[in-house]
N, C-alpha and C positions, 0 to 999 in steps of 0.2 A: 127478237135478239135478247140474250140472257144479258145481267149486267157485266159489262167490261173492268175487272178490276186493275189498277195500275201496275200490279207487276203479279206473277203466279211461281211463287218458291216453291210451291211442290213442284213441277212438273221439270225443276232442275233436280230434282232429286230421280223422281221416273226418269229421266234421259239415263241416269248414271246408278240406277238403284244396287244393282249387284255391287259394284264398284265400292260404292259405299256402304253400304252392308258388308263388305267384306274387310273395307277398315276399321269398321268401329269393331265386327268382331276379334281381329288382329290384336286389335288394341286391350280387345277386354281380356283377352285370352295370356296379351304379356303380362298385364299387370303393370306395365309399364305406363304413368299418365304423366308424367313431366320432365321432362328434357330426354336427352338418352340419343339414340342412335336413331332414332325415328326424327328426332327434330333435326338431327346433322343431315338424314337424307332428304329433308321437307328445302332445308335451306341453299343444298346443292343442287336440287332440281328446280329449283324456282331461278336462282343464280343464274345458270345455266339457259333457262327459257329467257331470260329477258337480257342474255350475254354480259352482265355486271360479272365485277371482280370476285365481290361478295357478298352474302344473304344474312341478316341478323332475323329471325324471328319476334315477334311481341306481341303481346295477349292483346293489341290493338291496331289501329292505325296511329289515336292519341297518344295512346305510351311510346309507338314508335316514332312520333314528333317530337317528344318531350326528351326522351332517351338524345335522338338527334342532338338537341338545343345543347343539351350536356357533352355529347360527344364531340361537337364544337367549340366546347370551352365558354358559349355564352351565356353570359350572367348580367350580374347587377351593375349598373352604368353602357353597357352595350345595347345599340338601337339593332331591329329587323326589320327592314322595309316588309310590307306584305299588302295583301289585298283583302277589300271587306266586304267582298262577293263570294261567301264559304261558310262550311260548316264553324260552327265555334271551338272544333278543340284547335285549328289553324293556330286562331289568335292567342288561344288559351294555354298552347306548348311555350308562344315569347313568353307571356308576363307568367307562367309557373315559375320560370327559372330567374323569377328578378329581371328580365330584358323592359325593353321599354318596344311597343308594336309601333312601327311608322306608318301608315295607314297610306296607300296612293290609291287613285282612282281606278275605273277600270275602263275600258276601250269601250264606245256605247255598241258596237256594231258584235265584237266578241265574247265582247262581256270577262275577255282575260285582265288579265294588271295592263294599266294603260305605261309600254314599253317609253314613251316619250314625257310620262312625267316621272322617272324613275330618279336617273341623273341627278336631278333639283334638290333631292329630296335627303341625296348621299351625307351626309356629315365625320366627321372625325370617328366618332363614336360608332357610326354603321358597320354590322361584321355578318351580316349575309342578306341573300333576297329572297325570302321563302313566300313563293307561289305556286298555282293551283293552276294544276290544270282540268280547268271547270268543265262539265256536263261531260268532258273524255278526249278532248282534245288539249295539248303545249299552245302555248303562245309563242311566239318566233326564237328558240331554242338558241340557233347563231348569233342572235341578235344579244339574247340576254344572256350566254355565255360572257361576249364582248362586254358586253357591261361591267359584269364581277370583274373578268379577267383585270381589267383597267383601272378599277377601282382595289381589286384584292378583297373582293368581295366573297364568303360563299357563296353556293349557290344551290338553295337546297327544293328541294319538290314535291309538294301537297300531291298525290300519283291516286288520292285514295278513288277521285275518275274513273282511270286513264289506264289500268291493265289493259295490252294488246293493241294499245295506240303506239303508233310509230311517228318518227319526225323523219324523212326524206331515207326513210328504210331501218331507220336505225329504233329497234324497243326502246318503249320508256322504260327505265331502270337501271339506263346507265348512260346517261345524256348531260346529268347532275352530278355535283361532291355528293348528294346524301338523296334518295329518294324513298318516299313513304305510301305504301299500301296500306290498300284495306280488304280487308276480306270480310266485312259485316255482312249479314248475310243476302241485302239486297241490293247489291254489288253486281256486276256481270259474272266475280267468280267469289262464292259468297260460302262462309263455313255453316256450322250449326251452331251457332251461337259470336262471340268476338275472338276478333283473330287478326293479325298484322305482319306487317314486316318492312326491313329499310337495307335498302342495297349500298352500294359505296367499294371504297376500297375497305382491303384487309384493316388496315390500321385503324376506320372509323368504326369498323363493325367490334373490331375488338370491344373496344371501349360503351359500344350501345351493348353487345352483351353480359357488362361487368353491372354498366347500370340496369340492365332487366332484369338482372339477380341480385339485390341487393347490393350492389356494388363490392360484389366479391371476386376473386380472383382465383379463391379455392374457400373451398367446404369452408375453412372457418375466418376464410383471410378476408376482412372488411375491409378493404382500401381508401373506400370512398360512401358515403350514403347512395342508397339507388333508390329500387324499385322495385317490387314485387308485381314483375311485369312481362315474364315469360309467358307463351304459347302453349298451350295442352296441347297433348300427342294426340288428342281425338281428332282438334282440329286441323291439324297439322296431315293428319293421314286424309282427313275428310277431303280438305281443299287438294291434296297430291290426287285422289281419286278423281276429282272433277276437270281437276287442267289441264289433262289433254283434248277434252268437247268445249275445251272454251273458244277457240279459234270460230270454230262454225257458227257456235251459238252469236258472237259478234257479227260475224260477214251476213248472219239473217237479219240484226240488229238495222245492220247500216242499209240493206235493200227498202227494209222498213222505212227508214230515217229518208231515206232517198226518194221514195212514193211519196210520205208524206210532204220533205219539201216543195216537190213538184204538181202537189195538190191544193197545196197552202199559199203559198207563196203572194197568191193576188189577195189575200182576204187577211194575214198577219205578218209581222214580220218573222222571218225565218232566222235562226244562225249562222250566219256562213262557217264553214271551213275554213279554219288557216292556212291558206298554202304552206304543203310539208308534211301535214299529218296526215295520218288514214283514219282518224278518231272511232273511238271504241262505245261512245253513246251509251253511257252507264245511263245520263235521261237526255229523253229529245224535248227541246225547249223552243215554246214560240213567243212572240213579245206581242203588245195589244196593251191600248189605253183603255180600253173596254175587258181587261182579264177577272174582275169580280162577276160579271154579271156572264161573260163567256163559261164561266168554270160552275155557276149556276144554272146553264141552260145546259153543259156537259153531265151536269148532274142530274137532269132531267129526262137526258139520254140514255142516263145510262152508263157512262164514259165516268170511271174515276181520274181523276186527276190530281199533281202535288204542285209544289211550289220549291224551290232549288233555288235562292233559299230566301225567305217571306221578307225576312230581316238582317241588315249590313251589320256585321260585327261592330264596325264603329258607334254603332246607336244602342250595341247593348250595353243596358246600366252596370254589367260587370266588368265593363271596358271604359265609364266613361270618365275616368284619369287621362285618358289616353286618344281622347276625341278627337278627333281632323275632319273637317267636314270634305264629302265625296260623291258631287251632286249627282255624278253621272250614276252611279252604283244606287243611290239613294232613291234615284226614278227607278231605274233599270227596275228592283226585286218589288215594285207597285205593279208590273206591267208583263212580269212572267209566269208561265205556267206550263207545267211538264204535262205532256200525254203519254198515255202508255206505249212505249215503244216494247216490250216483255217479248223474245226473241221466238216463242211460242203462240205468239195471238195469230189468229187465224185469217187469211186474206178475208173472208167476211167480217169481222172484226176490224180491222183495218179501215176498210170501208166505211165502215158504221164510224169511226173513231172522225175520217175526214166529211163524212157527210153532214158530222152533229156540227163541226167546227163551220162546213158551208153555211149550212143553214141559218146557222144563226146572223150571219150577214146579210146571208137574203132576205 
């Protein structure tokens, strides 16, 4: 058995190669590489795919958070609940903008924001709850609608997971005031390089597209400070090329996801599903008090494997103004480790991935 690498970006490119190839030469052929009519049709068909009001494009997922935090008017003296089970640019959008990040734990069984110490945590000062929905599935969506609603919360969504996860049928991308994509490129739908986007209504988009341009409103009209934070047409044609094979390449994802639970399940522990989603398994993650010396014997296999994510925001020293201690979250990233779920590994492959994980128990 050849080695198993954790994920294979070529062979999303083979699925779709003509396709893509045919946008980039489009693209070189208008001359056209930023903004224009290419990015207005990038934002209506992605709108459109995930039935949001409307599409802001941004040269990230991050800039798309940070744009957000602005487009909500949050700043300096305003608290964000959020969770420290994520990537860093989550935390890194509050405190750009002067906010202050509230830090709540996460659920030990989901690993989402724990929805029962939210409430506690509300103050005067709180003006939204930006969370993740981790490894590709929402946390209780109704539930934590409730919440903002009652509080007058926003309520905005780390999505950079979760393309093609649904909550009780309804797309993520328009479940939230604000939701944020990614399209990095090892993402289920992934560019050629960085790429983003944040859905909402008309009147929030506006405003994340004045801060992705400099905070301009025309050619020379500066309103406000922004960002130099727009979307290339390259990528923008790239990801339009791939998003209609993303549906399938998921539904292989989760049969994967699905074997493996059911192969695992007596030997680590698994992730359940929230009831509600259909989860879209950007990675499949298992937990284990024994994951350093598991992820050394995977690697002796043969089986690459990653970690989602090694380290809690709250412990990073670029955070620690901001520290709350979050014990569950704190054990939790000692104890996990992604397997390659890549919606192309091959049922041998598969195999080999659940037999190194056997064995090593045996």
């Amino acid at each position: 058995m050849q080695p198993i690498p954790f994920t294979n970006l070529h062979q999303q490119y083979l699925d779709c190669q003509s396709e893509i190839d045919q946008a980039i030469a489009t693209t070189i052929k208008k001359s056209s590489f930023i903004t224009g009519p290419d990015v207005t049709e990038f934002e209506k068909m992605f709108s459109d795919y995930v039935g949001a009001e409307d599409c802001a494009s941004t040269s990230s997922c991050t800039t798309g958070l940070l744009c957000s935090m602005r487009a909500l008017k949050i700043g300096i003296g305003d608290e964000v609940i959020t969770t420290p089970h994520t990537f860093v640019a989550t935390t890194e959008a509050i405190v750009s903008v002067g906010a202050t990040p509230v830090f709540v734990d996460i659920d030990a069984h989901t690993h989402q924001i724990d929805l029962n110490l939210i409430e506690q945590a509300i103050t005067s000062r709180t003006k939204a709850v930006l969370f993740v929905d981790i490894y590709g599935q929402c946390p209780d969506i109704d539930r934590l609608r409730s919440l903002c609603d009652k509080h007058n919360l926003y309520m905005v969504e780390d999505a950079a997971h979760s393309l093609g996860n649904t909550w009780h049928g309804r797309p993520v991308g328009n479940l939230s005031d604000i939701t944020c994509f990614s399209f990095n490129p090892v993402k289920n739908l992934g560019a050629m390089g960085d790429a983003g986007c944040v859905t909402g209504s008309p009147e929030f988009m506006d405003r994340i597209r004045m801060y992705r341009d400099h905070g301009r409103i025309g050619r020379y009209d500066i309103v406000e400070l922004g960002y130099n934070a727009r979307i290339d047409n390259m990528q923008s044609n790239i990801v339009m090329a791939k998003l209609p094979k993303l549906q399938n390449w998921i539904e292989r994802k989760r049969k994967i996801c699905a074997y493996y639970d059911s192969m695992l399940k007596d030997f680590v522990t698994t992730i359940p599903v929230v009831p509600g989603n259909s989860h879209s398994y950007y990675v499949y993650v298992i937990q284990t008090d024994q994951r350093d010396n598991l992820k050394e014997h995977l690697s002796q296999k043969g089986v690459q494997t990653n970690i989602h994510y090694a380290t809690t925001t709250n412990l990073q020293p670029a955070f620690s103004n901001w520290y709350s201690p979050c014990p569950v979250a704190e054990k939790t990233v000692k104890e996990i480790i992604s397997l390659p779920s890549w919606y192309s590994l091959s049922d041998a492959q598969i195999d080999h991935v659940v037999d190194s994980v056997r064995s090593y128990f045996a």
